[in-house]
C-alpha atoms as one frame of an Amber mdcrd trajectory, in Angstrom:
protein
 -45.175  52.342  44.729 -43.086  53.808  42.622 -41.144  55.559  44.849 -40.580
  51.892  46.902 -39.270  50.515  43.576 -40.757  47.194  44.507 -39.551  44.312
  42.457 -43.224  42.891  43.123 -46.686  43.698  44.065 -49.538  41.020  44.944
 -52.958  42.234  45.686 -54.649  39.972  48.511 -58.449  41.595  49.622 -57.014
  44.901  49.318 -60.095  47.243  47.590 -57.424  50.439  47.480 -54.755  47.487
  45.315 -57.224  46.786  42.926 -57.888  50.176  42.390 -54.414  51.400  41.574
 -53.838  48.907  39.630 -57.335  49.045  37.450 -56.091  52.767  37.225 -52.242
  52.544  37.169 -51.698  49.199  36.206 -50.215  50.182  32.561 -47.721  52.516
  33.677 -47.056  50.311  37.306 -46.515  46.683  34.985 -43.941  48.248  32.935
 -41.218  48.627  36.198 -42.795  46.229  38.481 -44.377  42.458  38.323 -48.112
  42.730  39.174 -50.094  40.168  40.732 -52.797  38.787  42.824 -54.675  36.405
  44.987 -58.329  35.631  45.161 -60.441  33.343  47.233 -64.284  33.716  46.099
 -67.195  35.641  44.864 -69.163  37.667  47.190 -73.218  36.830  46.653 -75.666
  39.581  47.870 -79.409  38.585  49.040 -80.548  38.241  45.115 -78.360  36.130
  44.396 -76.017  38.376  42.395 -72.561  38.067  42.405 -70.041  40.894  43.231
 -66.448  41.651  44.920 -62.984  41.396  43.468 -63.426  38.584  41.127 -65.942
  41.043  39.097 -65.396  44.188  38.163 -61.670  44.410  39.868 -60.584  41.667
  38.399 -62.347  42.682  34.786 -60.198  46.545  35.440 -57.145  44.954  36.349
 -56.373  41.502  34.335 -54.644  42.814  31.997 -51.976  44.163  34.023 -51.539
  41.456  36.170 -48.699  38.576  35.169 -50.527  36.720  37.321 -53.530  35.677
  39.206 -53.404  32.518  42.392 -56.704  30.733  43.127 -57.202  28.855  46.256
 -59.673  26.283  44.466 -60.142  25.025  40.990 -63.873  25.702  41.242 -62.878
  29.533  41.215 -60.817  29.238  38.113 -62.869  27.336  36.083 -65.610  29.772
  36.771 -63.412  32.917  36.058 -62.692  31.015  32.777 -66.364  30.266  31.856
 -67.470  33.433  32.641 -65.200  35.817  31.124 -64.982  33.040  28.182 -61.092
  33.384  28.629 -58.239  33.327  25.656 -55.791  30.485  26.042 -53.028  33.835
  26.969 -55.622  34.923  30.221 -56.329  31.044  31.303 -52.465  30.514  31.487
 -52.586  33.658  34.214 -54.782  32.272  36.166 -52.929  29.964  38.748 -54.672
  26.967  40.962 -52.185  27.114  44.480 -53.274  24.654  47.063 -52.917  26.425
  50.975 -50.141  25.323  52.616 -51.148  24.570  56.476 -48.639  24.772  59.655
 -48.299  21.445  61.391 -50.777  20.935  63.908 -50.067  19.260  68.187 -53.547
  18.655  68.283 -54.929  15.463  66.972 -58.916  14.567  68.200 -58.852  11.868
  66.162 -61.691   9.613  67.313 -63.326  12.047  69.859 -66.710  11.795  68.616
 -66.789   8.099  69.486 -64.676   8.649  73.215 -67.410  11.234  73.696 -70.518
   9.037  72.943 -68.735   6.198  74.412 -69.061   8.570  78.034 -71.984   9.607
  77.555 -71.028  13.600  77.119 -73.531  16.010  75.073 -73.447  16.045  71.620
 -71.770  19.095  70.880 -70.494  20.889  67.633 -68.098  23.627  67.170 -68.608
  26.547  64.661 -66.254  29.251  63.391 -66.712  31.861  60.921 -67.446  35.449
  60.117 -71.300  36.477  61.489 -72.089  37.712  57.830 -75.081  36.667  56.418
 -72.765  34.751  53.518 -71.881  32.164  56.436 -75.880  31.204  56.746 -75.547
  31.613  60.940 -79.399  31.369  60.262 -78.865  27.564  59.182 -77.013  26.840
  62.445 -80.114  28.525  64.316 -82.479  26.793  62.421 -80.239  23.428  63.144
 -80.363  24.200  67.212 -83.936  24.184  67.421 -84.531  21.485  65.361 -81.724
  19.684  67.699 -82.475  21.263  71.204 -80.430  18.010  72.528 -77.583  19.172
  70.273 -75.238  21.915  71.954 -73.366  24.293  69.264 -70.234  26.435  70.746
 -70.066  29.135  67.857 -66.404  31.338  67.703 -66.976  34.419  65.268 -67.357
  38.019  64.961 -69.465  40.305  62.761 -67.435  41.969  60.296 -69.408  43.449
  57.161 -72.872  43.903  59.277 -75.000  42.306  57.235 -76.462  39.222  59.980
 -79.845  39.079  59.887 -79.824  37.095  62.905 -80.264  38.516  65.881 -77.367
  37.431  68.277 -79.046  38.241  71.469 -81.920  36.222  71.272 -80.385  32.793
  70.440 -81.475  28.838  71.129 -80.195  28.214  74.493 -78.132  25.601  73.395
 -76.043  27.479  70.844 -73.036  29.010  73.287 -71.206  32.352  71.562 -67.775
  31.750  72.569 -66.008  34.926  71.283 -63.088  35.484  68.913 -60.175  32.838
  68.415 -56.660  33.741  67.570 -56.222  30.298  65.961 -57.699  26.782  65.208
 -55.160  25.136  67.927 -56.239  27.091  70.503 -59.989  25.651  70.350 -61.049
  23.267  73.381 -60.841  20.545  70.456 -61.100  17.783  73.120 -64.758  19.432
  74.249 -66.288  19.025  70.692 -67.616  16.224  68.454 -67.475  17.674  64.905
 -66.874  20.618  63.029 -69.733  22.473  61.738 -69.676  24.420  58.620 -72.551
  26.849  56.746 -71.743  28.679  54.150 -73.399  30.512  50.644 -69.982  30.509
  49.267 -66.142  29.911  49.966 -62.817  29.335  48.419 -61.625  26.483  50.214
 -61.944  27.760  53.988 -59.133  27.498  56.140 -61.067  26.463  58.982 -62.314
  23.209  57.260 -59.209  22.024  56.047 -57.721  22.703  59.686 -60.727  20.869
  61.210 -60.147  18.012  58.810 -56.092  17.951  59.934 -57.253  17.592  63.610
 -59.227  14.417  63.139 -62.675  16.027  63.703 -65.075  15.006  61.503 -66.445
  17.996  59.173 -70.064  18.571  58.143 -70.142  21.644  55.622 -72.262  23.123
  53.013 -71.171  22.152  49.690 -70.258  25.278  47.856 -67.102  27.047  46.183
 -63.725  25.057  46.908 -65.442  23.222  49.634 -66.060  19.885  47.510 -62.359
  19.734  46.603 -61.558  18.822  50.173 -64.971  17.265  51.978 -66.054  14.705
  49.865 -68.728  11.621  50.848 -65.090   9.624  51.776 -63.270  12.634  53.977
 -66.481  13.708  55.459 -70.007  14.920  55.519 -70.728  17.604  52.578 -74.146
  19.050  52.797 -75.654  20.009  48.818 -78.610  21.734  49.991 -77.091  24.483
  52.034 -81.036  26.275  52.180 -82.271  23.215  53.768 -81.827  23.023  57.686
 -82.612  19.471  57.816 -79.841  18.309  55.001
């Protein structure tokens, strides 16, 4: 870094930034502007919270001119829990995601589709990481066997306890997805959202700029955008029939 002269650094889900900057970060802050985005907790299967907002951030913080939050929820909890100075509060930086413009608009859809009689059908996209509760959306198919689900997702940290291969037969795995526009929008009803935690997803807020309707567990950033009045937020995420 040094060597690159860089006016500025920002850390985004990077494990090696945080460390050279935990490590480095006195002597790297005095010829370069540190900085650095985060999006949410991770939560293992206690309960316990871990990833960069923890110990990385805890390392690092003091170095950094500046920290962006995609939700207010994370910030007031960084806040609370580190029971921040007024100097380390005025670091941290609420920055709502900016979106591209979307062609698509589905607006309606739901009703055009019940209107011709086509299958209730939801569309679900996300990580396969236990964190996104794919067991939820399994537990939702067979209590809705009349209710198709078209699922778009990959694993990526190998923690599912799900097993993929043995599935309701109405839940469809559709494979990976480059973007949200280039989902058969016209084909589904609503979006469908499970999480155990989140920043605010980008996947809701695109759903929500379609015109689909969005049911998604209440947690993280999520109730900034999908309230009772912009759609359906679920409270009890455990709870299959919420």
């Amino acid at each position: 870094l040094v060597e690159l002269g860089p006016r500025r650094v920002i850390v985004v889900n990077s494990l090696l930034g945080w460390q050279v900057i935990g490590e480095a970060g006195d002597r790297l802050a005095k010829v370069m502007d540190l900085g650095a985005y985060l999006f949410t907790w991770e939560v293992d299967q206690h309960g316990h919270r871990y990833g960069f907002p923890i110990g990385p951030l805890q390392q690092s913080l003091e170095h950094l001119s500046w920290v962006l939050l995609d939700s207010e929820r994370l910030r007031t909890e960084l806040v609370e829990r580190y029971l921040m100075p007024a100097a380390a509060r005025a670091r941290l930086h609420f920055l709502r995601t900016p979106l591209a413009d979307f062609g698509s608009d589905v607006t309606g859809g739901l009703e055009r589709r019940r209107a011709a009689g086509e299958p209730l059908r939801a569309l679900w996209a996300a990580r396969f990481d236990r964190s996104k509760r794919f067991d939820i959306v399994v537990e939702v198919a067979q209590m809705l066997p009349e209710m198709q689900i078209w699922a778009w997702g990959k694993p990526v940290l190998s923690d599912l306890d799900v097993y993929l291969d043995d599935l309701p037969p109405n839940i469809r795995l559709m494979g990976v997805c480059e973007s949200f526009d280039q989902l058969p929008l016209d084909d589904v009803d609503f979006l469908f959202y499970t999480s155990d935690l989140d920043g605010i997803p980008n996947v809701v807020m695109e759903g929500a700029q379609t015109g689909l309707p969005v049911v998604a567990s209440a947690v993280g950033g999520v109730p900034e955008v999908i309230t009772p009045e912009t759609g359906y937020p679920v409270v009890d995420v455990d709870d299959p029939s919420a």
